[in-house]
PDB file of N, CA, C, O and CB in Angstrom:
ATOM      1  N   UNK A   1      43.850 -22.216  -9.009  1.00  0.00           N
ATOM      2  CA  UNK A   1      42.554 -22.826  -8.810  1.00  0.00           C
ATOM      3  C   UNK A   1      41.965 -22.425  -7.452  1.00  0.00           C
ATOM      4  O   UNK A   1      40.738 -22.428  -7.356  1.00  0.00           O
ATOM      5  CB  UNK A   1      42.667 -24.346  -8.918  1.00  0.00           C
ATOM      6  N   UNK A   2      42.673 -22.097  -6.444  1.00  0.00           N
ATOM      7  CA  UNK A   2      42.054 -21.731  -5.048  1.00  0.00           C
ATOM      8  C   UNK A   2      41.758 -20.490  -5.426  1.00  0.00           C
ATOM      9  O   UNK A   2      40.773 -19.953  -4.920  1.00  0.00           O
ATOM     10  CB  UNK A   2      42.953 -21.816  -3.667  1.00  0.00           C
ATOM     11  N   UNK A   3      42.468 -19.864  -6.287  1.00  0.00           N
ATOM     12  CA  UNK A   3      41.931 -17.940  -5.783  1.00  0.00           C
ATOM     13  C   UNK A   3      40.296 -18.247  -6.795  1.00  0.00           C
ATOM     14  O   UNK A   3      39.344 -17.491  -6.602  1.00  0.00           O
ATOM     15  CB  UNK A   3      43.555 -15.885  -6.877  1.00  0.00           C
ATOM     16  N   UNK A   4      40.214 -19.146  -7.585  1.00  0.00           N
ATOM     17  CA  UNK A   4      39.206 -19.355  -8.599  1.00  0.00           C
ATOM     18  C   UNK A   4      38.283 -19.407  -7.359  1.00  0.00           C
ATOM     19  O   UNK A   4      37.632 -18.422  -7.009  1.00  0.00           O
ATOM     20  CB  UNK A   4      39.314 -20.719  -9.763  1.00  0.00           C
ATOM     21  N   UNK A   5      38.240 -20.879  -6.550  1.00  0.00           N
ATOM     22  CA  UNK A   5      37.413 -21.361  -5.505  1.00  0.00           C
ATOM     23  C   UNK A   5      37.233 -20.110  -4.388  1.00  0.00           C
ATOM     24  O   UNK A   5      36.236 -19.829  -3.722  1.00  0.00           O
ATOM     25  CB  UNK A   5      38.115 -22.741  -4.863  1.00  0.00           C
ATOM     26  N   UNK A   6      38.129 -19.669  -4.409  1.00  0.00           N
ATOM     27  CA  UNK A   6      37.857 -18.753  -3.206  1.00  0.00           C
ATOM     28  C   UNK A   6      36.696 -17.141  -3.799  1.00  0.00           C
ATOM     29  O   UNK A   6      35.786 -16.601  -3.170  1.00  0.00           O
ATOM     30  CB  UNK A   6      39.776 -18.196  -2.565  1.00  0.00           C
ATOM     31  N   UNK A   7      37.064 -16.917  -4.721  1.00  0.00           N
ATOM     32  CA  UNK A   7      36.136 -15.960  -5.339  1.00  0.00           C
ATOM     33  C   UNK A   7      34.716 -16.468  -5.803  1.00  0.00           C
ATOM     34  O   UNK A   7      33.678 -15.807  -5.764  1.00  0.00           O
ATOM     35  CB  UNK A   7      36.818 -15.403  -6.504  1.00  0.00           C
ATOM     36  N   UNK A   8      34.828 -17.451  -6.143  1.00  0.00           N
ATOM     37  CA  UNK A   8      32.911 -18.502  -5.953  1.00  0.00           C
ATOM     38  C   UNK A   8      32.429 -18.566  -5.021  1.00  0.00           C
ATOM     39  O   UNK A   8      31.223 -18.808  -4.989  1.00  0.00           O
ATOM     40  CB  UNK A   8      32.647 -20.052  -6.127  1.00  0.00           C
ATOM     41  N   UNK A   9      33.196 -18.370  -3.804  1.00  0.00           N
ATOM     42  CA  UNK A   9      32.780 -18.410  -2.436  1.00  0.00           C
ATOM     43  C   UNK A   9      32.381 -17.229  -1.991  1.00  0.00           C
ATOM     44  O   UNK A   9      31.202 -17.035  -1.694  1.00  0.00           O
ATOM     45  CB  UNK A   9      33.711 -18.862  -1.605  1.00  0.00           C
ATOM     46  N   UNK A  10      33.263 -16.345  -1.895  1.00  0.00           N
ATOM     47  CA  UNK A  10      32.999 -14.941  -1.943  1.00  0.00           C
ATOM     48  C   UNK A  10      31.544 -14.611  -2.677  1.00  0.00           C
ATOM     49  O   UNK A  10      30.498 -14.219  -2.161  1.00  0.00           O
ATOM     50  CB  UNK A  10      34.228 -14.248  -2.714  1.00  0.00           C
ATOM     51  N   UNK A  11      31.790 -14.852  -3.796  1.00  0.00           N
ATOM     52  CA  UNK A  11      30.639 -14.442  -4.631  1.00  0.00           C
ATOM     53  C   UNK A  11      29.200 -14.824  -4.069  1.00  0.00           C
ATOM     54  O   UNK A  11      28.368 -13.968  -3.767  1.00  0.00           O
ATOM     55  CB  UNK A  11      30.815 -15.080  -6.011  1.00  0.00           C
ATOM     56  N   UNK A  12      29.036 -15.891  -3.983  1.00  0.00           N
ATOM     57  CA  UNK A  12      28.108 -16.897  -3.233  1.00  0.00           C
ATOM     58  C   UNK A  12      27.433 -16.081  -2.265  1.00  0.00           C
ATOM     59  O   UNK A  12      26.272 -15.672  -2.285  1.00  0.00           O
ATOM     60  CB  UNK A  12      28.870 -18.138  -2.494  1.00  0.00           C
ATOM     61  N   UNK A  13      28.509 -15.873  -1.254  1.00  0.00           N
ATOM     62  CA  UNK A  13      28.156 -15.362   0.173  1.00  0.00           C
ATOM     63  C   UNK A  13      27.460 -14.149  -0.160  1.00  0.00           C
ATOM     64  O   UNK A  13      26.466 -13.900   0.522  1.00  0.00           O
ATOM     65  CB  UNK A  13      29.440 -15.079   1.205  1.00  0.00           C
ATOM     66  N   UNK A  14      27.771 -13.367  -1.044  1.00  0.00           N
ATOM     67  CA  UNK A  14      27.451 -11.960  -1.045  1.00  0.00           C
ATOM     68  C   UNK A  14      25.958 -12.187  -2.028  1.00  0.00           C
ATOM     69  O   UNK A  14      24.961 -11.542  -1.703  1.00  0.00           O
ATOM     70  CB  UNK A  14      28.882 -10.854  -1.780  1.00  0.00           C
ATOM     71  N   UNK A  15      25.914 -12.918  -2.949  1.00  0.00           N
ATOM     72  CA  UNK A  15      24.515 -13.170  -3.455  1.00  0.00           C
ATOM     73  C   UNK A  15      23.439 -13.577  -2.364  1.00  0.00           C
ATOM     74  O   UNK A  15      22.265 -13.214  -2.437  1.00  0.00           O
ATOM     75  CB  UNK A  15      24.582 -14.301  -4.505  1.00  0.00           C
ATOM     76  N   UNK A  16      23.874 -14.247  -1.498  1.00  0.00           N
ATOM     77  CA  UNK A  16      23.255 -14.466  -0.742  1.00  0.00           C
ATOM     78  C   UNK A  16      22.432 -13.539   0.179  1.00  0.00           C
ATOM     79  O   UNK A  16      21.203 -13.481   0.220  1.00  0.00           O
ATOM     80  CB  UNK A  16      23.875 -15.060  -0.372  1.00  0.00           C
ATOM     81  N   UNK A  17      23.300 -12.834   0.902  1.00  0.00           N
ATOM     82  CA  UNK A  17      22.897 -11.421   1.618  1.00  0.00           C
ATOM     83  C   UNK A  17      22.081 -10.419   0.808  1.00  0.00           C
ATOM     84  O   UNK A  17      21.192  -9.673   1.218  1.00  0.00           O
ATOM     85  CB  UNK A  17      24.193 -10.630   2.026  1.00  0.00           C
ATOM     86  N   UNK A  18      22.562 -10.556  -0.420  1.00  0.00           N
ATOM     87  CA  UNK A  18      21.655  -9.510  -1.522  1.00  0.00           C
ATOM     88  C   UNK A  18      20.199 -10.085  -1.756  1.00  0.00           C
ATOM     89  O   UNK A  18      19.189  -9.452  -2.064  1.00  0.00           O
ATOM     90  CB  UNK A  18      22.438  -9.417  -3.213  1.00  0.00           C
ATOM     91  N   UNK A  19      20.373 -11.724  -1.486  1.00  0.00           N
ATOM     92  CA  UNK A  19      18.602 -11.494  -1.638  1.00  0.00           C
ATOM     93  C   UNK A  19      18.104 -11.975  -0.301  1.00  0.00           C
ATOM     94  O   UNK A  19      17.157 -12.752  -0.183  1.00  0.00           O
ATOM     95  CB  UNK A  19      17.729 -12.529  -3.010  1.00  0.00           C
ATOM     96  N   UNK A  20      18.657 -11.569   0.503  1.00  0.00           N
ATOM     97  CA  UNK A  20      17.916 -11.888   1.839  1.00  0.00           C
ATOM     98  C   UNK A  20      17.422 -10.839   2.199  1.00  0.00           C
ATOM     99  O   UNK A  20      16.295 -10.696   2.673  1.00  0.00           O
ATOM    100  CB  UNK A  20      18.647 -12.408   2.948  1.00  0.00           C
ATOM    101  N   UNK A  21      18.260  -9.981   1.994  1.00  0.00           N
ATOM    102  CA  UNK A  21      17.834  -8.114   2.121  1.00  0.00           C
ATOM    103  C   UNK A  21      16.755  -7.153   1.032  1.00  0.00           C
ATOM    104  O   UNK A  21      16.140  -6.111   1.258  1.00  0.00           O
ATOM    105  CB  UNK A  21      19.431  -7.222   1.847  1.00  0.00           C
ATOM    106  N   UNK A  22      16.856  -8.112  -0.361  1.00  0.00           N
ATOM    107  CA  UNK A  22      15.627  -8.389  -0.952  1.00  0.00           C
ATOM    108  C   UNK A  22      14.681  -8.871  -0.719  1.00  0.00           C
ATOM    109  O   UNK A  22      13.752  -8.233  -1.216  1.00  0.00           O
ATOM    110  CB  UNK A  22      15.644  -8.779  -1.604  1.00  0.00           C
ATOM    111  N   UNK A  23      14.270  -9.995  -0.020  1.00  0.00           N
ATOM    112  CA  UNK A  23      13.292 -10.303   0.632  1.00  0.00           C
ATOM    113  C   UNK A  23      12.995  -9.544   1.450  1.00  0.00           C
ATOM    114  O   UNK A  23      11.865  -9.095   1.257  1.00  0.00           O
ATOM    115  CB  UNK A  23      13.332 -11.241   1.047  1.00  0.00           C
ATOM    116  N   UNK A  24      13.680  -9.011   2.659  1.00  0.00           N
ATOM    117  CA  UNK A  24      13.501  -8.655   3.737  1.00  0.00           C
ATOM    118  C   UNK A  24      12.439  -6.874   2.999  1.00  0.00           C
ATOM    119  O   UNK A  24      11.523  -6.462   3.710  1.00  0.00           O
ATOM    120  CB  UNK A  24      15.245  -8.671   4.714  1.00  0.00           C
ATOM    121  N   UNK A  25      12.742  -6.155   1.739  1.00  0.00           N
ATOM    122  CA  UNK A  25      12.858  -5.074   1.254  1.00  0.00           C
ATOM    123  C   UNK A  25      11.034  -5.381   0.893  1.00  0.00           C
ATOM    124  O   UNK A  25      10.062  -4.738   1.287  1.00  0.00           O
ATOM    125  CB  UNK A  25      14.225  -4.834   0.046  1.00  0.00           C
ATOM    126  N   UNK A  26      11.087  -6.454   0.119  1.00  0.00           N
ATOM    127  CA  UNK A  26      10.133  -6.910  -0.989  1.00  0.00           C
ATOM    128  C   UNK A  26       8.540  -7.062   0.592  1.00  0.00           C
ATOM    129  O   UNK A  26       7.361  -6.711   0.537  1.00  0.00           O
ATOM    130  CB  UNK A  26      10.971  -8.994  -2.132  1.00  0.00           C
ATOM    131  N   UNK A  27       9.139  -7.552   1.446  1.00  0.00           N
ATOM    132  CA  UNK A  27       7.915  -7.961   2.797  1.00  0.00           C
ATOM    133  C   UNK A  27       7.543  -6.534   3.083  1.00  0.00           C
ATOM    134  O   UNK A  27       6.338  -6.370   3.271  1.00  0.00           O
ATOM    135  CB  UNK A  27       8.612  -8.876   4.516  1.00  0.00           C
ATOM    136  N   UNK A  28       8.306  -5.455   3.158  1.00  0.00           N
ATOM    137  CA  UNK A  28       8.006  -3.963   3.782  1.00  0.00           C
ATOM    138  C   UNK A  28       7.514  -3.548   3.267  1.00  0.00           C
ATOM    139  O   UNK A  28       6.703  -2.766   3.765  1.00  0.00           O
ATOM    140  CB  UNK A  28       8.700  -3.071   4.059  1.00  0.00           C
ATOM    141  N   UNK A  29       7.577  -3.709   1.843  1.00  0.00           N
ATOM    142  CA  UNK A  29       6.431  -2.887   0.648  1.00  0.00           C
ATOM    143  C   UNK A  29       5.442  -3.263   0.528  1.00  0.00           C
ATOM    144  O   UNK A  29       4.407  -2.606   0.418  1.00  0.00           O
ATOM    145  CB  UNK A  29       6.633  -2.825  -0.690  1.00  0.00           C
ATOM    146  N   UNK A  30       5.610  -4.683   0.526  1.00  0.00           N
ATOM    147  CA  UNK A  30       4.271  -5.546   0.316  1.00  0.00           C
ATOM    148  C   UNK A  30       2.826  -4.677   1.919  1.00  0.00           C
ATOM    149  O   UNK A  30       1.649  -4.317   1.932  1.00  0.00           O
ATOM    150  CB  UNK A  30       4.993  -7.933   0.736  1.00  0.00           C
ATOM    151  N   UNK A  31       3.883  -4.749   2.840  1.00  0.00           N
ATOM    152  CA  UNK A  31       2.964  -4.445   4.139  1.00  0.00           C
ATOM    153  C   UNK A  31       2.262  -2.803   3.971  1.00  0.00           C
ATOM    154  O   UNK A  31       1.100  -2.404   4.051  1.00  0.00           O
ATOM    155  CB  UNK A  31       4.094  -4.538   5.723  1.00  0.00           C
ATOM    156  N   UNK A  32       3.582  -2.098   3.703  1.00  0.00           N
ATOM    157  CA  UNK A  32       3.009  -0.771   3.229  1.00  0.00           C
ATOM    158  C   UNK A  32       2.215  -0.653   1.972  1.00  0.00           C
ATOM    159  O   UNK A  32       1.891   0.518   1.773  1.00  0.00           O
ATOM    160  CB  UNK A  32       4.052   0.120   3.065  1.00  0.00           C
ATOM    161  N   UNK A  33       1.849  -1.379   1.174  1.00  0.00           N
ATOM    162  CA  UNK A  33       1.342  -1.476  -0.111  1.00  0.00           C
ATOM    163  C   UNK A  33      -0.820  -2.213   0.968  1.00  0.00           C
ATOM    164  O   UNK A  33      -1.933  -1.688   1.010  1.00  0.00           O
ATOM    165  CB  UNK A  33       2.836  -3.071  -1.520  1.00  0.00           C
ATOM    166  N   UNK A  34      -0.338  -3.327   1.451  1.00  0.00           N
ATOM    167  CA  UNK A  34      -1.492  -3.347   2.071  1.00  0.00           C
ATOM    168  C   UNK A  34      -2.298  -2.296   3.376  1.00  0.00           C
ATOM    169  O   UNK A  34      -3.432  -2.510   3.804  1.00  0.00           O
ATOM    170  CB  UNK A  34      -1.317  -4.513   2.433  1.00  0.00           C
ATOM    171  N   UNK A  35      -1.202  -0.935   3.921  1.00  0.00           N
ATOM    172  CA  UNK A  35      -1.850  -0.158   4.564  1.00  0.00           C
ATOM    173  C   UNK A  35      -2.415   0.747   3.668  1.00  0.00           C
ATOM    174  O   UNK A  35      -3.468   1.218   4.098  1.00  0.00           O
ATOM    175  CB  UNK A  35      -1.167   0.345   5.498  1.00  0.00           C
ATOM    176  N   UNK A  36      -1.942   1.315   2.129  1.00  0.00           N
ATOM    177  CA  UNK A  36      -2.165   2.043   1.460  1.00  0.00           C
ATOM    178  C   UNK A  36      -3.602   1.838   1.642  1.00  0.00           C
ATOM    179  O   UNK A  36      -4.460   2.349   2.361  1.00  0.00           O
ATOM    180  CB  UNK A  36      -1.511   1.984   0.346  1.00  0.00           C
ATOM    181  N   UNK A  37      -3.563   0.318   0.163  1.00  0.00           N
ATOM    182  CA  UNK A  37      -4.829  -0.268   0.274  1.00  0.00           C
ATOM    183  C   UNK A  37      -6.072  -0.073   1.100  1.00  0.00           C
ATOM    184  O   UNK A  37      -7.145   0.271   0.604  1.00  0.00           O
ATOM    185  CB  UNK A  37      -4.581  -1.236   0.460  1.00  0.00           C
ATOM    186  N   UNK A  38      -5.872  -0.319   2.456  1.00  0.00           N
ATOM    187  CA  UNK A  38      -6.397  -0.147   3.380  1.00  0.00           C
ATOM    188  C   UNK A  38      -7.243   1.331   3.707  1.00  0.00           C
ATOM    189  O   UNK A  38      -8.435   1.478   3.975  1.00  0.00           O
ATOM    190  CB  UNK A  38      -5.475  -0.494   4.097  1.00  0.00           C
ATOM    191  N   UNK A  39      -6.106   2.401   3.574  1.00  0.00           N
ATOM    192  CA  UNK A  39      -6.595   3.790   3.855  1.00  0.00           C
ATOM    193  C   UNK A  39      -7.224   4.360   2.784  1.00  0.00           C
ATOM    194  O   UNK A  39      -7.810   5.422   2.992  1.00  0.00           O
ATOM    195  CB  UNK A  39      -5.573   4.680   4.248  1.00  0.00           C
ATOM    196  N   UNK A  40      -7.235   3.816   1.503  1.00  0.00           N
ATOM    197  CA  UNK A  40      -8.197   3.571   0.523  1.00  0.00           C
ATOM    198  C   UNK A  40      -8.984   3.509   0.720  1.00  0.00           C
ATOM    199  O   UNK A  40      -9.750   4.472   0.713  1.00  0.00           O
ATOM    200  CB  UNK A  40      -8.255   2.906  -0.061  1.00  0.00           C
ATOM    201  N   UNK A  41      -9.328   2.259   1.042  1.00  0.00           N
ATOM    202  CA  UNK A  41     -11.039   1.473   1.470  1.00  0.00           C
ATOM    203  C   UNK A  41     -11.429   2.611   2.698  1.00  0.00           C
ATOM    204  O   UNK A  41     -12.609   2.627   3.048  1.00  0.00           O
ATOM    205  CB  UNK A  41     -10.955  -0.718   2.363  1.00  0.00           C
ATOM    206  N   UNK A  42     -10.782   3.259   3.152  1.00  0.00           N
ATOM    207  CA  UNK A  42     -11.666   4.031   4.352  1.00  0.00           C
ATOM    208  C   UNK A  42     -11.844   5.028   3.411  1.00  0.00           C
ATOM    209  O   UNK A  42     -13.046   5.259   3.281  1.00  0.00           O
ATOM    210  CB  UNK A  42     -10.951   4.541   5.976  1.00  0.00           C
ATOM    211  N   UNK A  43     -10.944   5.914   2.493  1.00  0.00           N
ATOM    212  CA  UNK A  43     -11.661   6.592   1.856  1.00  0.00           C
ATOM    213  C   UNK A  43     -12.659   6.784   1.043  1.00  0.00           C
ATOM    214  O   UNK A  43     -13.248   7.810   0.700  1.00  0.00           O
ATOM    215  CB  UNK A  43     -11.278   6.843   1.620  1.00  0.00           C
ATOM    216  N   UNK A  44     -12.797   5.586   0.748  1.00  0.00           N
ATOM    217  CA  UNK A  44     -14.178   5.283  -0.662  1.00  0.00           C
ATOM    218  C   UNK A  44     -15.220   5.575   0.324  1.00  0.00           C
ATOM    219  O   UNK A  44     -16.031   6.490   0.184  1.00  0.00           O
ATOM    220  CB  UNK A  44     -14.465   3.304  -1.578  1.00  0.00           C
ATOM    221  N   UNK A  45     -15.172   4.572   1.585  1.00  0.00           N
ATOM    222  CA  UNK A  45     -16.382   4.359   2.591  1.00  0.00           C
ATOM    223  C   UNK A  45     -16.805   5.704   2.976  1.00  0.00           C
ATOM    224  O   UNK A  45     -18.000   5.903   3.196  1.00  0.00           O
ATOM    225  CB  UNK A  45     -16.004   3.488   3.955  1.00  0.00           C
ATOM    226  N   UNK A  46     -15.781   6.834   3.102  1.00  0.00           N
ATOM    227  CA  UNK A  46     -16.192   8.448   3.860  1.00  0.00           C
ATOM    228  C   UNK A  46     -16.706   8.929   2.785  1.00  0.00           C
ATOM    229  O   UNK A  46     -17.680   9.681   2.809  1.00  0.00           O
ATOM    230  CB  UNK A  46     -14.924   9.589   4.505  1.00  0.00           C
ATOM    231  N   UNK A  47     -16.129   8.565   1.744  1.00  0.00           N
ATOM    232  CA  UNK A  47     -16.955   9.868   0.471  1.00  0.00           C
ATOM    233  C   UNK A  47     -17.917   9.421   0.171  1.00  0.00           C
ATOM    234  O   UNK A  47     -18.737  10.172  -0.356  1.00  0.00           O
ATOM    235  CB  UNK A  47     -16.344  10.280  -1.035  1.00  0.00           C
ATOM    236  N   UNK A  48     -18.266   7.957   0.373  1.00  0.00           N
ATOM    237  CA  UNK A  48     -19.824   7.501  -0.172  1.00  0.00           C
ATOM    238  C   UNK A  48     -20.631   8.309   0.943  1.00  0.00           C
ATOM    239  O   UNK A  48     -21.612   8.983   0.628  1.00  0.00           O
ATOM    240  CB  UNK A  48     -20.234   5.535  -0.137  1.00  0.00           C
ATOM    241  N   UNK A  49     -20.224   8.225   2.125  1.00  0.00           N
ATOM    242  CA  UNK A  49     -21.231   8.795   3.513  1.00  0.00           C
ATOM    243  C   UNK A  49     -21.231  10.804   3.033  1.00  0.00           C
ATOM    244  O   UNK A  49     -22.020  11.738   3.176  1.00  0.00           O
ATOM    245  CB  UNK A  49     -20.018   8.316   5.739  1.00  0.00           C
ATOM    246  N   UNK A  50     -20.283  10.667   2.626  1.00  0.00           N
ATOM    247  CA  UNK A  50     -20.151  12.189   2.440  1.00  0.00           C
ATOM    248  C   UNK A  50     -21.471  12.161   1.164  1.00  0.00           C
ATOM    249  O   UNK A  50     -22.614  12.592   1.314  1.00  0.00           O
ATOM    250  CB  UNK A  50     -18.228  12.827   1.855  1.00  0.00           C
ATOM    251  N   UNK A  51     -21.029  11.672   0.222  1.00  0.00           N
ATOM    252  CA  UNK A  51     -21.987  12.177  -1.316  1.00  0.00           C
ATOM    253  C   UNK A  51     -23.635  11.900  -0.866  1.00  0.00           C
ATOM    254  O   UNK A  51     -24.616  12.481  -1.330  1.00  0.00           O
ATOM    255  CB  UNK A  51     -21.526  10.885  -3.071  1.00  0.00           C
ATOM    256  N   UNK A  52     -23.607  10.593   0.417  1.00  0.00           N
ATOM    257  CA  UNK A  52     -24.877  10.680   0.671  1.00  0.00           C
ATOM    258  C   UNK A  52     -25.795  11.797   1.583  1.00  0.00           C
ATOM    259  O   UNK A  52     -26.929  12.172   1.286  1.00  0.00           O
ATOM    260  CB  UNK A  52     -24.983   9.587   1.104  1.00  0.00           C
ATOM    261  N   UNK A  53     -25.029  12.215   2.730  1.00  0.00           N
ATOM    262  CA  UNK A  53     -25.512  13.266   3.726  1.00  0.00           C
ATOM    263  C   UNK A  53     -25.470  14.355   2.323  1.00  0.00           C
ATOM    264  O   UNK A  53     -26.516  15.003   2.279  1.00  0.00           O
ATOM    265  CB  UNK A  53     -24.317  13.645   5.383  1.00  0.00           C
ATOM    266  N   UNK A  54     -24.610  14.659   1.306  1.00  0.00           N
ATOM    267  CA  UNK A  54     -24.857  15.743   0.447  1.00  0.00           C
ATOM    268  C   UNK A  54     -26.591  15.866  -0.005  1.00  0.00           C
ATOM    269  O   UNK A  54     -27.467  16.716   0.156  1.00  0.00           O
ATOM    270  CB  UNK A  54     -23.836  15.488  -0.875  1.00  0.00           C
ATOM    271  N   UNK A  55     -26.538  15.022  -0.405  1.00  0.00           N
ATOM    272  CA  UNK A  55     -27.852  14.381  -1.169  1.00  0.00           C
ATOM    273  C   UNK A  55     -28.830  14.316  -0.269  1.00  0.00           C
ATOM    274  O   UNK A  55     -29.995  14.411  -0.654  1.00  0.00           O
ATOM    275  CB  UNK A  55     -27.704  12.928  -1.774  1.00  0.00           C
ATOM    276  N   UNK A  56     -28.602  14.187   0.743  1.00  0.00           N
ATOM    277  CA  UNK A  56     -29.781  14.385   2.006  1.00  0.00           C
ATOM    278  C   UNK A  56     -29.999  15.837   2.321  1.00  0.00           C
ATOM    279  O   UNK A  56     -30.907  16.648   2.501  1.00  0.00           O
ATOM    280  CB  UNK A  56     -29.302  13.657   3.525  1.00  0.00           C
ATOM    281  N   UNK A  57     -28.655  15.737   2.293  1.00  0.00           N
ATOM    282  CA  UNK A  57     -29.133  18.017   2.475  1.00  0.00           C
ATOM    283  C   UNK A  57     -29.583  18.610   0.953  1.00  0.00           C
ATOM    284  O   UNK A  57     -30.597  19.297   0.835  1.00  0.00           O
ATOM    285  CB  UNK A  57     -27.076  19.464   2.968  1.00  0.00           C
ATOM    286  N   UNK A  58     -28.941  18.357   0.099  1.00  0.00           N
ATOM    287  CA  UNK A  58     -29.873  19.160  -0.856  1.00  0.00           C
ATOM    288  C   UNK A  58     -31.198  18.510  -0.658  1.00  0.00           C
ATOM    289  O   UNK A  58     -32.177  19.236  -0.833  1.00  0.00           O
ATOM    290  CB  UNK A  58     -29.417  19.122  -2.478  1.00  0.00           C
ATOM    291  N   UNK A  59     -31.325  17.725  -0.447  1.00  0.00           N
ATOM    292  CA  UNK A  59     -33.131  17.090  -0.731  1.00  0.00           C
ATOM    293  C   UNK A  59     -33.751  18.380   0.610  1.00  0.00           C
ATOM    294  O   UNK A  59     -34.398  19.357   0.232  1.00  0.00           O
ATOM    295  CB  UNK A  59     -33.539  14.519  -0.030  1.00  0.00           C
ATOM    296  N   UNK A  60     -33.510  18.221   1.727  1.00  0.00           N
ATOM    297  CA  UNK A  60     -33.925  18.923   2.560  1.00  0.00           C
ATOM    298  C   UNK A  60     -34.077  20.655   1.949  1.00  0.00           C
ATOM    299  O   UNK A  60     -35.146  21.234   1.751  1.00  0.00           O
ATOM    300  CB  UNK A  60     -32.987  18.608   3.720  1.00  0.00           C
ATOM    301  N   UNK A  61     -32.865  21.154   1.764  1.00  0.00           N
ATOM    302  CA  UNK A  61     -33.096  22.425   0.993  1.00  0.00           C
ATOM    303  C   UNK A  61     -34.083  22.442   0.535  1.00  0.00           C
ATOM    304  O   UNK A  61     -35.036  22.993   1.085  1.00  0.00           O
ATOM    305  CB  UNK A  61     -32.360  22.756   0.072  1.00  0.00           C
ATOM    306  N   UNK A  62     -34.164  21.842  -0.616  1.00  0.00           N
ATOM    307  CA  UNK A  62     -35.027  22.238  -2.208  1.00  0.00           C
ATOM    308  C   UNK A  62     -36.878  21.950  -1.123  1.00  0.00           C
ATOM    309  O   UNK A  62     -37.985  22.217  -1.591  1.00  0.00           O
ATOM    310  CB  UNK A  62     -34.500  20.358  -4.271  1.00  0.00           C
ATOM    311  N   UNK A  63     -36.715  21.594  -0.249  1.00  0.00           N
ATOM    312  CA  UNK A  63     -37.982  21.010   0.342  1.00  0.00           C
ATOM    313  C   UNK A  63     -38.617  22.098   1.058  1.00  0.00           C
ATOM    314  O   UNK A  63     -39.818  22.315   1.221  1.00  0.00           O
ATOM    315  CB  UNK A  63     -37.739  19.781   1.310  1.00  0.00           C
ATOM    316  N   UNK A  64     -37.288  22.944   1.579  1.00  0.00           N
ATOM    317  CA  UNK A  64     -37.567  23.877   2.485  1.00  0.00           C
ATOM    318  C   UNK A  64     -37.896  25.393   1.555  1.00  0.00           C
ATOM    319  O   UNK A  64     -38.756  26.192   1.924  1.00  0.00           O
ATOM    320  CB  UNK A  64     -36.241  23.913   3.570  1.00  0.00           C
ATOM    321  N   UNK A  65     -36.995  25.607   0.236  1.00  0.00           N
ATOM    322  CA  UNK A  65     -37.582  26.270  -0.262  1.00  0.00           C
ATOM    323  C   UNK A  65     -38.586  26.211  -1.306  1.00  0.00           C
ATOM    324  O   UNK A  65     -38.617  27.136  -2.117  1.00  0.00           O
ATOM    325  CB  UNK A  65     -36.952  26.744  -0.388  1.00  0.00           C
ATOM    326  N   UNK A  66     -39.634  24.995  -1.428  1.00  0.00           N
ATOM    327  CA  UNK A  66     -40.825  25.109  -1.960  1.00  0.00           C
ATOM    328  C   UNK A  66     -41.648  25.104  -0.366  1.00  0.00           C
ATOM    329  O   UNK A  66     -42.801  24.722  -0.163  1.00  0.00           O
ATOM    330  CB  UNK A  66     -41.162  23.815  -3.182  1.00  0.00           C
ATOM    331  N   UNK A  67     -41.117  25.400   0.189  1.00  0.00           N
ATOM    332  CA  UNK A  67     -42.407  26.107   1.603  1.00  0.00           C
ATOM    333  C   UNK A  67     -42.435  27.274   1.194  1.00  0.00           C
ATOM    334  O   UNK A  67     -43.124  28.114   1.773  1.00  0.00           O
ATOM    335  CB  UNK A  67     -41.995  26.209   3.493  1.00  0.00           C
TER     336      UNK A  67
END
């Protein structure tokens, strides 16, 4: 009955560490998952500025060659 008790204990301890280090795993992704995110949103914001200066220069072109 002790080697029983003593291996529940064991067991225990080591479940334990396994999800603390899961947590600890699950917070790092989560953080890198919100920089992704992040460098996202700057990219949408540059290509909208980009597709618009596009659109400003062709307008200018087409303006310059009906002079």
């Amino acid at each position: 009955m002790k080697t029983l008790l003593k291996l529940v204990v064991i067991g225990t301890f080591l479940l334990s560490f396994s999800c603390r280090e899961t947590k600890k795993d699950d917070a790092e992704t989560e953080a890198m998952i919100e920089q992704i995110e992040a460098v996202e949103s700057d990219i949408d914001n540059i290509s909208e500025d980009v597709d618009a200066k596009a659109e400003a220069l062709e307008a200018a072109i087409k303006e310059l060659d009906s002079i």
